[in-house]
Z-matrix of the N, CA and C atoms (Angstrom, degrees):
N
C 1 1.466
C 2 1.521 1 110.90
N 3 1.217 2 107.37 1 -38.14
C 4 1.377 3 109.63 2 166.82
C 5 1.322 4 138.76 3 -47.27
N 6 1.788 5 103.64 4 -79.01
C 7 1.643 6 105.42 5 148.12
C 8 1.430 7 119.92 6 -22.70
N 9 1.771 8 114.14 7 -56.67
C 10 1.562 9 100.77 8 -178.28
C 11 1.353 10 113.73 9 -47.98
N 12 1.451 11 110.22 10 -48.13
C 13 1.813 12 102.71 11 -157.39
C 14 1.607 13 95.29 12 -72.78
N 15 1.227 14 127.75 13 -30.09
C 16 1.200 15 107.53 14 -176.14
C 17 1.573 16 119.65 15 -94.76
N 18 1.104 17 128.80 16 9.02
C 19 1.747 18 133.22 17 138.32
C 20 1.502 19 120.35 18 -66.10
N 21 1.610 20 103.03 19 -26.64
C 22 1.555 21 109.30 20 166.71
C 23 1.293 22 120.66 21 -48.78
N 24 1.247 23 96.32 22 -67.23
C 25 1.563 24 123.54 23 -150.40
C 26 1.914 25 87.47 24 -67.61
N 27 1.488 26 124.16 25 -50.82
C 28 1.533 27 104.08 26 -165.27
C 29 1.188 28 108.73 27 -61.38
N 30 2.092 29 108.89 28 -37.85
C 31 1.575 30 108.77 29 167.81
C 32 1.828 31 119.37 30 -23.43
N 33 0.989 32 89.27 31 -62.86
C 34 1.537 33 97.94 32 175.69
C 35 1.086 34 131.40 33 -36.39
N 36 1.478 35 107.78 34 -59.71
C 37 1.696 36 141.53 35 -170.73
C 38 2.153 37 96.27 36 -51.84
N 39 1.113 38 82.42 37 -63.46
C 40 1.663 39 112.63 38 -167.19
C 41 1.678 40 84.82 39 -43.85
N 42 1.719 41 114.87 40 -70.29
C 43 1.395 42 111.85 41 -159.05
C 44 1.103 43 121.64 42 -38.28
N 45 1.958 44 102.10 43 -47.38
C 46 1.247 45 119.35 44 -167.30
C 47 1.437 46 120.79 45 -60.68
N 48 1.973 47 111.21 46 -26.28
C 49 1.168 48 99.13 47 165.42
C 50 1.216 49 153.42 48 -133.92
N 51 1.959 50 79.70 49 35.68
C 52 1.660 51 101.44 50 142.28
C 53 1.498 52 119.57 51 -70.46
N 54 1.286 53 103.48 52 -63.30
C 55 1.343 54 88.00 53 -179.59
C 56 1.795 55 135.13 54 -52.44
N 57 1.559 56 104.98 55 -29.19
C 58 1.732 57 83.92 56 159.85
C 59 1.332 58 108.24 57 -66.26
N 60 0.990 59 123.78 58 -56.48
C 61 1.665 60 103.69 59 -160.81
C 62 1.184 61 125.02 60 -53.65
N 63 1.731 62 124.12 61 -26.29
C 64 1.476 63 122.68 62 164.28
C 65 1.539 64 94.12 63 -59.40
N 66 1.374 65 113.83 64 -80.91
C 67 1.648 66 93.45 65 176.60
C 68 1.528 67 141.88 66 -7.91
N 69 1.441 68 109.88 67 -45.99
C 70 1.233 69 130.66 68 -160.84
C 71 2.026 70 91.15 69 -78.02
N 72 0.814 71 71.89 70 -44.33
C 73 2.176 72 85.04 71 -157.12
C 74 2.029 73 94.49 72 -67.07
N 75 1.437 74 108.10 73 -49.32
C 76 1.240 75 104.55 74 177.47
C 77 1.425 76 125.64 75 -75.23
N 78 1.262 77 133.29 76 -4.56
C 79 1.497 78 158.37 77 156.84
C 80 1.330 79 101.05 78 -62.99
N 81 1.397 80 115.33 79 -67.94
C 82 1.867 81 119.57 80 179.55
C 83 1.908 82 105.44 81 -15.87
N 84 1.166 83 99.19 82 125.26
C 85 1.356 84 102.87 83 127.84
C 86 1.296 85 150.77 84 -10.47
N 87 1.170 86 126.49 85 93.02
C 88 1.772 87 112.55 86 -178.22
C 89 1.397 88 106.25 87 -71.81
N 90 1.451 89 143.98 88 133.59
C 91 1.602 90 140.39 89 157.93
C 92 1.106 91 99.11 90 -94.30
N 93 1.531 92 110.27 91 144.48
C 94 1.579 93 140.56 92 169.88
C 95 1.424 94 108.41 93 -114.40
N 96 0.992 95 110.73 94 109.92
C 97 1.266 96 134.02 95 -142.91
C 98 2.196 97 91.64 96 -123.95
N 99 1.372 98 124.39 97 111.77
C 100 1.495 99 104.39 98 178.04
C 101 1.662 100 101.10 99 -148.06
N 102 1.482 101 112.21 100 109.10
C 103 1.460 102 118.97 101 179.85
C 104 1.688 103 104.35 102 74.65
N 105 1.744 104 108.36 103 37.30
C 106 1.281 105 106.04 104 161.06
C 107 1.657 106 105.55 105 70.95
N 108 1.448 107 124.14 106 21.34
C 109 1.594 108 138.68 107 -173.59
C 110 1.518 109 94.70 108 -114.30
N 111 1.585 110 156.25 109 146.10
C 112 1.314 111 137.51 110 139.84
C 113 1.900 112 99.12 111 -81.98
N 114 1.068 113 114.94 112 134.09
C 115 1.507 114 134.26 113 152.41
C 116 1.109 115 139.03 114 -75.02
N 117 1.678 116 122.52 115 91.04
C 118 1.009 117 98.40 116 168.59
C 119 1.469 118 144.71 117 -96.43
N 120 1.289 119 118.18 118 150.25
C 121 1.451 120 124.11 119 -163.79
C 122 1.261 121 126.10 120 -90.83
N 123 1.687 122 146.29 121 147.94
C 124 0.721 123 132.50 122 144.05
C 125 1.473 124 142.06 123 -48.98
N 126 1.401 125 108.67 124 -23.27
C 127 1.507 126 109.69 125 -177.29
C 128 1.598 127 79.70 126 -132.24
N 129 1.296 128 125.32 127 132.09
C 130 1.719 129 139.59 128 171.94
C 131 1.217 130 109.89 129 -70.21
N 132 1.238 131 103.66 130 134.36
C 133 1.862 132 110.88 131 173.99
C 134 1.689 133 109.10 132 -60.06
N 135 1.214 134 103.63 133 146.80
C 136 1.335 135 129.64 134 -167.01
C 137 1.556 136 120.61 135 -121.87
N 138 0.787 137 124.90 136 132.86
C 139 1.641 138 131.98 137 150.30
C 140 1.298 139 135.38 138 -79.31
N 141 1.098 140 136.04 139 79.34
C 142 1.592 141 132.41 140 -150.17
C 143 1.880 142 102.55 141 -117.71
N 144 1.280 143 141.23 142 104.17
C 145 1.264 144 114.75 143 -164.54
C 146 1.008 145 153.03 144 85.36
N 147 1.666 146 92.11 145 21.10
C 148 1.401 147 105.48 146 -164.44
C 149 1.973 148 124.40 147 86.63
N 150 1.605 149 101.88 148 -32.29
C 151 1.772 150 113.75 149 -166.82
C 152 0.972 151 95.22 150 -97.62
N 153 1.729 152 112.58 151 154.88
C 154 1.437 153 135.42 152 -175.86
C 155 1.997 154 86.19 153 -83.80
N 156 1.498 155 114.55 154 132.75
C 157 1.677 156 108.02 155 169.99
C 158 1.229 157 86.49 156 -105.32
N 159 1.407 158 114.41 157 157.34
C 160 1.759 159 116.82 158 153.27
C 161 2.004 160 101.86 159 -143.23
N 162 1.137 161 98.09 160 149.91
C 163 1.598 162 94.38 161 168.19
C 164 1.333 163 127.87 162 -62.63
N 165 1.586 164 124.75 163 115.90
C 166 0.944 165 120.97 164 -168.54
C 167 1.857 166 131.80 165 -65.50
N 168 1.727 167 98.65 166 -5.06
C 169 1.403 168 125.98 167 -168.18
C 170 1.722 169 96.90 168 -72.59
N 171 1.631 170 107.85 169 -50.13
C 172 1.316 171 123.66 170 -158.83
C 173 1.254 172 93.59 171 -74.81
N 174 1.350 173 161.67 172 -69.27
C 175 1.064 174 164.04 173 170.11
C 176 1.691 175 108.01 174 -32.31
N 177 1.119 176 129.06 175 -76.96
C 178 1.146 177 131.41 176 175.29
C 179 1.420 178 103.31 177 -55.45
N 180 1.420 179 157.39 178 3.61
C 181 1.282 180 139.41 179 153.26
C 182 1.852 181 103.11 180 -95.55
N 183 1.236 182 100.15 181 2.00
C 184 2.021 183 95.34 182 173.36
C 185 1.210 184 120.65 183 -95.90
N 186 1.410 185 107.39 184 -5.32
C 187 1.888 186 131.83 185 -166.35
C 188 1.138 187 86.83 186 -118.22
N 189 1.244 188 150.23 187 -11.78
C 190 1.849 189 111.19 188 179.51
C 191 1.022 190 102.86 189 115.01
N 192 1.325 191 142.17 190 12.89
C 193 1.820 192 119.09 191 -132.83
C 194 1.401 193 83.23 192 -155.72
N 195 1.694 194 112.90 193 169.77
C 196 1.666 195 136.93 194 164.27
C 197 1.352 196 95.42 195 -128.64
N 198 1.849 197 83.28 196 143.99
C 199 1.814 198 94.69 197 168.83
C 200 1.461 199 96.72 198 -144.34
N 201 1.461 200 79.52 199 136.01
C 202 1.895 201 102.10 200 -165.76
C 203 1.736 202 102.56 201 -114.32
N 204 1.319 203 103.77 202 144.06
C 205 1.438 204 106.70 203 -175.94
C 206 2.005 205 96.15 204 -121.21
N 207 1.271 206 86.89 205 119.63
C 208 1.836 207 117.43 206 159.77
C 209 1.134 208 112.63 207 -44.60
N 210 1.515 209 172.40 208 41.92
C 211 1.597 210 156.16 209 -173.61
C 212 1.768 211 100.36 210 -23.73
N 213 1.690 212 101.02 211 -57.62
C 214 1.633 213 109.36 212 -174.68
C 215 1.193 214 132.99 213 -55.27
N 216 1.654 215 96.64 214 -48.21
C 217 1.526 216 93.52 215 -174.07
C 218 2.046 217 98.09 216 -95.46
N 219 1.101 218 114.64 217 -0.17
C 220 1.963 219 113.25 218 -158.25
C 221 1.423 220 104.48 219 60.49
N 222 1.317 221 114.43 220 65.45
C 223 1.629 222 103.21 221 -178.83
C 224 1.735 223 104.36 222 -137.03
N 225 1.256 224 112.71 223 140.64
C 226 1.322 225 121.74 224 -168.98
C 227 1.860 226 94.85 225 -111.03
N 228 1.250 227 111.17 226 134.79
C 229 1.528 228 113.87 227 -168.83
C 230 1.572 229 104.58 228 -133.90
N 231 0.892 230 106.30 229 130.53
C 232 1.848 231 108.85 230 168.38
C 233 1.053 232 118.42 231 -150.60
N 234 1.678 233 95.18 232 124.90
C 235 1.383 234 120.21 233 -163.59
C 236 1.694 235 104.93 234 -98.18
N 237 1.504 236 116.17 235 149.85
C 238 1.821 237 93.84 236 -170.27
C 239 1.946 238 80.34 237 -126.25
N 240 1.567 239 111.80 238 158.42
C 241 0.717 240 127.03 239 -162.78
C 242 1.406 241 116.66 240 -120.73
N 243 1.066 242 111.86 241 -3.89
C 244 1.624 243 127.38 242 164.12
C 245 1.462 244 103.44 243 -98.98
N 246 1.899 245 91.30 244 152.56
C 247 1.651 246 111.12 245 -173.71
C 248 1.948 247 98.24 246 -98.23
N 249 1.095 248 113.40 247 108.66
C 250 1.055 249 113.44 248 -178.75
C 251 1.765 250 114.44 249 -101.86
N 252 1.651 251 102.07 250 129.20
C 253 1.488 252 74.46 251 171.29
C 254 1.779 253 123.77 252 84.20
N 255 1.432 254 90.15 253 -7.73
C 256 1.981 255 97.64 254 175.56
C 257 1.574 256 103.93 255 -131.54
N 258 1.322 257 83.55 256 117.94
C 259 1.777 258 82.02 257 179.13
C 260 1.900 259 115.29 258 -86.31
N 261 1.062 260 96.45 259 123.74
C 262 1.727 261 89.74 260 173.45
C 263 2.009 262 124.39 261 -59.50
N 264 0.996 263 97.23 262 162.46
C 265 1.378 264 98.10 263 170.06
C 266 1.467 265 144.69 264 -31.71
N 267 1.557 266 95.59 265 -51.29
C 268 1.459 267 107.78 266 -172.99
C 269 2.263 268 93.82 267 -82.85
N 270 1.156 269 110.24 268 -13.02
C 271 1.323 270 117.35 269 179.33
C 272 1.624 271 107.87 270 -67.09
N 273 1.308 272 107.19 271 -54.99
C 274 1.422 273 135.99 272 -168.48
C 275 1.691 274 103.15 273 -64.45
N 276 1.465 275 111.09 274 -48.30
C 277 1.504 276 121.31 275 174.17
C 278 1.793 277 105.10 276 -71.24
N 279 0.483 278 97.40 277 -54.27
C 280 2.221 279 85.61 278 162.05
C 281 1.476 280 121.54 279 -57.16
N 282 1.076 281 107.04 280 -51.83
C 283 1.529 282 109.29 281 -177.43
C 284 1.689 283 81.48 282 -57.52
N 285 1.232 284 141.91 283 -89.64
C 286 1.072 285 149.21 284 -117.63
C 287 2.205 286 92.01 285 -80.61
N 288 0.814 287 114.40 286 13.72
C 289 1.264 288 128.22 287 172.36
C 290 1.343 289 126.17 288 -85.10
N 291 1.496 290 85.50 289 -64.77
C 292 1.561 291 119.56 290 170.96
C 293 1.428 292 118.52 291 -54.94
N 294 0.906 293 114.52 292 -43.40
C 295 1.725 294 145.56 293 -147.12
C 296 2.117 295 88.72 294 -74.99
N 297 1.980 296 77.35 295 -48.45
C 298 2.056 297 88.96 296 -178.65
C 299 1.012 298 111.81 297 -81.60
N 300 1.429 299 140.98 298 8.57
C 301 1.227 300 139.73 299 -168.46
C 302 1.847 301 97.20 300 -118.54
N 303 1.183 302 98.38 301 -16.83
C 304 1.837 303 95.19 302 175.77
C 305 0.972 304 108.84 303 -78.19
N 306 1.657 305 121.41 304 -56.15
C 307 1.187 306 128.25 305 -161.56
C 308 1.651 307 101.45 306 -69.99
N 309 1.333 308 126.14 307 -34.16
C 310 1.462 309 104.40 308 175.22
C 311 1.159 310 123.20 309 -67.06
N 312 1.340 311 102.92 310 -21.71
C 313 1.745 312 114.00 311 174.08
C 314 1.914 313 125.69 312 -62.86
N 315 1.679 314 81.32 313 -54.81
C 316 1.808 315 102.55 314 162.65
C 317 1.951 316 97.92 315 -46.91
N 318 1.252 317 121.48 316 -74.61
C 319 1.371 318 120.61 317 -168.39
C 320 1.240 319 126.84 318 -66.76
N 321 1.713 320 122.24 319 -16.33
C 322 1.422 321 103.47 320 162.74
C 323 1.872 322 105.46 321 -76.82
N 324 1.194 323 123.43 322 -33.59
C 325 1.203 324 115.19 323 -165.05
C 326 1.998 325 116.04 324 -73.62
N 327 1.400 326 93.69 325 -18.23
C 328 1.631 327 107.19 326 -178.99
C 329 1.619 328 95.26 327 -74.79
N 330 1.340 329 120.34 328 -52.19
C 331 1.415 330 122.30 329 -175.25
C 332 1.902 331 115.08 330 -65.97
N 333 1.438 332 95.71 331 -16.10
C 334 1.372 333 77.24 332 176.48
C 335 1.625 334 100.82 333 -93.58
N 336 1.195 335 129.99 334 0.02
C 337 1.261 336 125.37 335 -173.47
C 338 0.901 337 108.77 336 -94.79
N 339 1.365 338 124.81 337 -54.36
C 340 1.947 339 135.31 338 142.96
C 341 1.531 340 100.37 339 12.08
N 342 1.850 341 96.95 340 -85.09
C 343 1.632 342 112.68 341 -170.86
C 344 1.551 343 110.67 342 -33.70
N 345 1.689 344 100.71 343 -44.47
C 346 1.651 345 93.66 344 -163.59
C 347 1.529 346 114.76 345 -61.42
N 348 2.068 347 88.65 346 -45.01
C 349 1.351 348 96.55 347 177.53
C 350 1.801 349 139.86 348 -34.56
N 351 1.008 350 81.37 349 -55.79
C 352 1.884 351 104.93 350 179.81
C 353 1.436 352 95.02 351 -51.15
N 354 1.234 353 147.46 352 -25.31
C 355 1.464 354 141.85 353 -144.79
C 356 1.415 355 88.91 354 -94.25
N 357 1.688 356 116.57 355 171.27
C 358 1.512 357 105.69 356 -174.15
C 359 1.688 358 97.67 357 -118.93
N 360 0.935 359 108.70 358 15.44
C 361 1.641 360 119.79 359 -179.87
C 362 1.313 361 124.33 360 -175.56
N 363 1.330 362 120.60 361 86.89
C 364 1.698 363 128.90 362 168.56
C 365 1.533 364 119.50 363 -67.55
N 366 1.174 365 93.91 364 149.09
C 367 2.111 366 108.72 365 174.43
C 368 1.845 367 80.46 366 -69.56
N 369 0.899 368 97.90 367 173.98
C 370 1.498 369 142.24 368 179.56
C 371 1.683 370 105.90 369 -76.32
N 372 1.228 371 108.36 370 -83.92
C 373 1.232 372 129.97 371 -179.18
C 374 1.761 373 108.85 372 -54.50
N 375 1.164 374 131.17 373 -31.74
C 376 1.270 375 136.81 374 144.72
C 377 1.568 376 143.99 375 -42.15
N 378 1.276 377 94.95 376 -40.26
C 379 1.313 378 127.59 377 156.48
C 380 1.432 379 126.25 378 -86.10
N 381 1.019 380 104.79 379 -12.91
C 382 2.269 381 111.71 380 173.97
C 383 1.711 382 87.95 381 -85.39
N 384 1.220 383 119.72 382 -57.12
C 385 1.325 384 120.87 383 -135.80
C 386 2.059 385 97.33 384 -90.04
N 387 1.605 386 110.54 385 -19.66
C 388 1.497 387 91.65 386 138.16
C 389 1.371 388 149.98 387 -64.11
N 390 1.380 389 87.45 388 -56.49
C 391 1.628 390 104.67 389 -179.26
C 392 1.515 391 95.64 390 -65.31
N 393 1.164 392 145.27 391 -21.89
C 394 1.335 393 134.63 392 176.83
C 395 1.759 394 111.93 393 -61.07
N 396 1.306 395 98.10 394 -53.03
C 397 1.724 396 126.43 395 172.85
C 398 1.821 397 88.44 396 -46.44
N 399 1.162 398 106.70 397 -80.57
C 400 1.715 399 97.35 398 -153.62
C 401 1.442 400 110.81 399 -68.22
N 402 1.397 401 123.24 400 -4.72
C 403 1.845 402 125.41 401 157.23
C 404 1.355 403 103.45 402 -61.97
N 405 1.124 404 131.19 403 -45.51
C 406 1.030 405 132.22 404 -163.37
C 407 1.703 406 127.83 405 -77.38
N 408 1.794 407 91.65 406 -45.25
C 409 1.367 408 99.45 407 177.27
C 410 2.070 409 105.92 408 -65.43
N 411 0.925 410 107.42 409 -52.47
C 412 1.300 411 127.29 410 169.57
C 413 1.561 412 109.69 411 -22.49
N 414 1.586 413 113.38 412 -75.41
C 415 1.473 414 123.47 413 171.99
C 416 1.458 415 100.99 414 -35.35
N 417 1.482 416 119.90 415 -45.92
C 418 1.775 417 103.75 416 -154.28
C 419 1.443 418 102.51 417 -90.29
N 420 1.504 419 123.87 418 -13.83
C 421 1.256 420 111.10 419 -177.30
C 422 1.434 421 106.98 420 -97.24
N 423 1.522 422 131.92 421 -5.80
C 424 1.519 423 136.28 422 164.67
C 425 1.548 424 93.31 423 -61.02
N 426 1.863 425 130.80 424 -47.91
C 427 1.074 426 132.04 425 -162.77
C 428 1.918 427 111.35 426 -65.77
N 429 1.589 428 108.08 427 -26.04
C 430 1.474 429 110.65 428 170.20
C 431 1.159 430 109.08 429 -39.25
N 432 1.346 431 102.88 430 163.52
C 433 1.403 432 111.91 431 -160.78
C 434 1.479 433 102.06 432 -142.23
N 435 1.385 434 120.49 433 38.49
C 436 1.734 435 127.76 434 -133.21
C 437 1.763 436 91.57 435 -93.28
N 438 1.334 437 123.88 436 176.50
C 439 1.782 438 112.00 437 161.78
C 440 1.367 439 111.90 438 -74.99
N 441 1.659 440 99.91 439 156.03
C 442 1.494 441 115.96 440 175.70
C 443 1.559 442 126.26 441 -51.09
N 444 1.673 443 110.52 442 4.77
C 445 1.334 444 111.40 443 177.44
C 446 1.956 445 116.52 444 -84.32
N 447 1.550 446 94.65 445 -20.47
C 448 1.667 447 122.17 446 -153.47
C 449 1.671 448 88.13 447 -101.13
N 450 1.942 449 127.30 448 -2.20
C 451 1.229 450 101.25 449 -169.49
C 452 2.056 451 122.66 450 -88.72
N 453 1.132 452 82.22 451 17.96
C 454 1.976 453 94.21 452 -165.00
C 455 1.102 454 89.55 453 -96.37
N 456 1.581 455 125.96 454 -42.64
C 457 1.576 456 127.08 455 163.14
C 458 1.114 457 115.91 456 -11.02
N 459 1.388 458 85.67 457 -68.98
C 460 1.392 459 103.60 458 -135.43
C 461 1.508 460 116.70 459 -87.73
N 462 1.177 461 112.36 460 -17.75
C 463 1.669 462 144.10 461 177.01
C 464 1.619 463 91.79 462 -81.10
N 465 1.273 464 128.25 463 -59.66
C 466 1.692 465 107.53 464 -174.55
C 467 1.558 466 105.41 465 -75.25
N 468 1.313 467 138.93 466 -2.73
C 469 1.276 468 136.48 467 179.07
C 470 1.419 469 117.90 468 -85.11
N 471 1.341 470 102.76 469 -35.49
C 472 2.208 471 121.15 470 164.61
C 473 1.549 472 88.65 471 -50.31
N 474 1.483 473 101.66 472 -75.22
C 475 1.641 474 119.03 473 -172.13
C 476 1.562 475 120.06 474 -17.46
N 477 1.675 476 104.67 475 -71.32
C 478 1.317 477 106.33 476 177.71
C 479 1.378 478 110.77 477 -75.34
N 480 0.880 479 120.98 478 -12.78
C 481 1.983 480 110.29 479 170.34
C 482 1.689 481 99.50 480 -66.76
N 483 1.133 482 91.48 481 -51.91
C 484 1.828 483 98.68 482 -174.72
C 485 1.406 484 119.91 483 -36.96
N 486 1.310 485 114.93 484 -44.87
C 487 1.259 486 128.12 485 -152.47
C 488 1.662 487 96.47 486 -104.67
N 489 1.587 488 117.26 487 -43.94
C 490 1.064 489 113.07 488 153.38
C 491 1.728 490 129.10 489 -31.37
N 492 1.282 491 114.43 490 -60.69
C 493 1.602 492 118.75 491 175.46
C 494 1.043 493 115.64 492 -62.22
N 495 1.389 494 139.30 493 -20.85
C 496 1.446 495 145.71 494 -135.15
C 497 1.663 496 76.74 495 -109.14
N 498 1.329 497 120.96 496 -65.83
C 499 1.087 498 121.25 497 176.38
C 500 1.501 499 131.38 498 -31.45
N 501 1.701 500 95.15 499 -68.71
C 502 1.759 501 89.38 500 178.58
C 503 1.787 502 118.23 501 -69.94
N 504 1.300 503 104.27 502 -3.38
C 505 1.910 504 97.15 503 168.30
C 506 1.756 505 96.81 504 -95.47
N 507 1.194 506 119.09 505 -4.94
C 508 1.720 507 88.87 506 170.21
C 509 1.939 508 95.03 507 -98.47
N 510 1.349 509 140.28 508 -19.55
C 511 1.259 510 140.52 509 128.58
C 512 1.215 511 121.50 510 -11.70
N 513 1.429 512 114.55 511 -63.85
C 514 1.778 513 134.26 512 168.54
C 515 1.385 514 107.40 513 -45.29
N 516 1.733 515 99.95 514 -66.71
C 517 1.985 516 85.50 515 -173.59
C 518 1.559 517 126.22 516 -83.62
N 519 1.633 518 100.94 517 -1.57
C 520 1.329 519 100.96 518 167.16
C 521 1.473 520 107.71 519 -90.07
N 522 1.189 521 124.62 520 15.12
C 523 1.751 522 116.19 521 174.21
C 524 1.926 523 113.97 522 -97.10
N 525 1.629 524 101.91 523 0.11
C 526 1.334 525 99.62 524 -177.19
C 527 1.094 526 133.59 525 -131.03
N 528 1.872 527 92.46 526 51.74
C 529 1.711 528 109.72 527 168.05
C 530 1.569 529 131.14 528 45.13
N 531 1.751 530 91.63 529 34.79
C 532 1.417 531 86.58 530 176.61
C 533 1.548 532 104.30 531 -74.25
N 534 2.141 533 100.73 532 -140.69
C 535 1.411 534 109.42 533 161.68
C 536 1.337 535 105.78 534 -106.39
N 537 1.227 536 117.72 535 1.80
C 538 1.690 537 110.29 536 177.24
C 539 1.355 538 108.52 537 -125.40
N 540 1.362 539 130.03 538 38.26
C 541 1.441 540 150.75 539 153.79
C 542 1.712 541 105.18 540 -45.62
N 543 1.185 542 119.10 541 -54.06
C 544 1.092 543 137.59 542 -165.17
C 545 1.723 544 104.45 543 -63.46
N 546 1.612 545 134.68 544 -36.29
C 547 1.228 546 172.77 545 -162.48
C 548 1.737 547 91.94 546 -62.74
N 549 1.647 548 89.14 547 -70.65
C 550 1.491 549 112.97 548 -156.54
C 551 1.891 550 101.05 549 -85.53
N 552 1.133 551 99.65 550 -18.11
C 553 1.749 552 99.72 551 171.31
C 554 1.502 553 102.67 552 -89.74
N 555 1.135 554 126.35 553 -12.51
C 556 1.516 555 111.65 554 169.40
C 557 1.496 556 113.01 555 -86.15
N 558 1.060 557 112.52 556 -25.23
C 559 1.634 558 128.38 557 -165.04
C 560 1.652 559 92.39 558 -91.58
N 561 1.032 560 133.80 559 -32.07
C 562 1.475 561 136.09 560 142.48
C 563 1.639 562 131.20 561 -18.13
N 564 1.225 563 79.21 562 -66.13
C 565 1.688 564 116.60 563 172.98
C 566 1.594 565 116.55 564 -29.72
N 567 1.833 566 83.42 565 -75.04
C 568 1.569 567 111.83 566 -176.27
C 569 0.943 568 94.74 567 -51.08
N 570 1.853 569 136.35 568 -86.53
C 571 1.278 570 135.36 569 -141.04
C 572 1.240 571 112.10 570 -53.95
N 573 1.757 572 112.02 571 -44.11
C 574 1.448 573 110.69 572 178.19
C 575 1.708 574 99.61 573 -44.05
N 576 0.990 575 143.79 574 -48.25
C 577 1.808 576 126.92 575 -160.63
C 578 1.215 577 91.77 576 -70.86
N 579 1.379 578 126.89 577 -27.90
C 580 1.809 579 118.03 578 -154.13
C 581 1.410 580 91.96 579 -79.49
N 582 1.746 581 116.83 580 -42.17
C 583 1.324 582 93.13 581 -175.79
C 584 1.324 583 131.50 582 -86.65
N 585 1.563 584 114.50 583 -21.98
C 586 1.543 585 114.58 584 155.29
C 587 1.736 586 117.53 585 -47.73
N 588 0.787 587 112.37 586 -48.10
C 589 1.290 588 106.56 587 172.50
C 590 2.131 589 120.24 588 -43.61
N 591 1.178 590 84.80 589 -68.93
C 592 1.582 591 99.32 590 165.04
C 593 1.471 592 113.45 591 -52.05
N 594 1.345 593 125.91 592 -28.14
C 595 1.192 594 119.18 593 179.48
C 596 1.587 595 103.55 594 -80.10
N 597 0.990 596 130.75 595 -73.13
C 598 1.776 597 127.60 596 144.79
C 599 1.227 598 121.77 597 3.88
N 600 0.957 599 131.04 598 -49.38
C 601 1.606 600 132.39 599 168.62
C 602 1.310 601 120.40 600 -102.69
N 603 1.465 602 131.02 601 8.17
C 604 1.572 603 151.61 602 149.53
C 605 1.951 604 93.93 603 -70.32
N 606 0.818 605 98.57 604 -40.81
C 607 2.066 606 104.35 605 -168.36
C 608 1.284 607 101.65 606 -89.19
N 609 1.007 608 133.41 607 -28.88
C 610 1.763 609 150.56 608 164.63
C 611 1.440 610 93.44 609 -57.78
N 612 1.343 611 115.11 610 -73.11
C 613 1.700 612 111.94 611 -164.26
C 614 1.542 613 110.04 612 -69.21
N 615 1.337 614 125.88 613 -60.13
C 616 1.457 615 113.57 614 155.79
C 617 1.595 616 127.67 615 -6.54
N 618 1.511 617 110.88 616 -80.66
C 619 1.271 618 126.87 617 163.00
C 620 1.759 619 112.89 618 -32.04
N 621 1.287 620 113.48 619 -33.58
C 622 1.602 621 114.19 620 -168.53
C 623 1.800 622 93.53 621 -79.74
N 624 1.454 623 91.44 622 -37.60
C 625 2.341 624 85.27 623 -149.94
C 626 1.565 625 83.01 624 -87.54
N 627 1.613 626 137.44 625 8.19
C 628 1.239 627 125.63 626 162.60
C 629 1.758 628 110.42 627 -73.46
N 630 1.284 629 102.98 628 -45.47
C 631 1.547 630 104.31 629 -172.49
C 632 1.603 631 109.11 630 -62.42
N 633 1.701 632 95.21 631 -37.36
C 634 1.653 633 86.86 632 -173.38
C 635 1.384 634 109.55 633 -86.86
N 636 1.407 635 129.56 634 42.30
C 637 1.907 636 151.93 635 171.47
C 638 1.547 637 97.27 636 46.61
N 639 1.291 638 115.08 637 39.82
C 640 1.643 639 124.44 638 169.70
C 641 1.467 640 104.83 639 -109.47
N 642 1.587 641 112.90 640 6.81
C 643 1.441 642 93.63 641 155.90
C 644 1.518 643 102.23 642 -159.60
């Protein structure tokens, strides 16, 4: 009888403090928490149904925005007050600056590679110190940061540098009379179409962001 009452009694103990602590936790406070700010609200977030509620006023005044309530129709409306996503003019006239300052950059360095290209046998050291140039130019214009209209550009302009360099080092090892000269002059070959090609559709896209007064 003993044991019983005293398995009772912790029974008890135990319930009692589960149940505050569910108590305790469902009493808490909800925090609204937005961009690492807590908010406070006029009307406190709620749990109704299982769902987190929050006021839709308080939220929409942390974004930029108004939210208007309908009586007539029951309609909740929010209007946002930031331009997201549209670049203004004087934005558009930089980008479109920039944009001309690559491509002259892209084209003196393609033309000097061009020159090498066409040759039927380069030094070594001639060939590092291009293909070094167009790794390089390449890296800084992947690093642009230009609008999403300028990015097709800018992706076939990496491209044909790419294919460009690739080229004059299989040029390179076909210029030094091994037995597999022959290997690297075919592999020559190819890229040259890959990159004419790419160059062709670099002059294609140009031509496009001219019409649309992006260049």
């Amino acid at each position: 009888m003993k044991r019983f009452s005293t398995g009772l009694l912790v029974g008890l103990l135990i319930g009692l403090i589960l149940a505050g602590t569910t108590m305790a936790f469902a009493n808490s406070p909800i925090r609204l928490i937005i961009n690492g700010k807590e908010i406070v609200c006029d009307v406190a977030p709620q749990i109704i149904n299982g769902r987190v509620m929050v006021p839709i006023r308080a939220v929409a005044d942390n974004f930029n925005s108004q939210a208007n309530w309908d009586s007539n129709t029951q309609t909740v409306t929010i209007t946002s007050n930031a331009t997201i996503g549209v670049p203004s003019s004087q934005t558009q006239s930089s980008e479109k600056q920039e944009a001309w300052a690559w491509i002259n950059r892209v084209n003196a360095a393609i033309a000097e590679g061009s020159s090498l290209h066409n040759k039927k046998t380069i030094s070594h050291s001639d060939a590092s110190r291009v293909i070094s140039n167009l790794k390089t130019i390449s890296k800084e214009l992947k690093a642009w940061g230009c609008l999403s209209e300028y990015d097709d550009l800018k992706s076939l302009q990496i491209k044909m540098m790419g294919q460009l360099g690739t080229s004059l080092m299989n040029l390179d090892l076909a210029s030094d009379g091994s037995s597999t000269a022959f290997i690297f002059a075919n592999m020559k070959a190819m890229d040259t179409e890959k990159y004419n090609n790419c160059h062709q559709a670099t002059s294609t896209e140009i031509q496009k962001l001219k019409k649309m007064n992006l260049l």
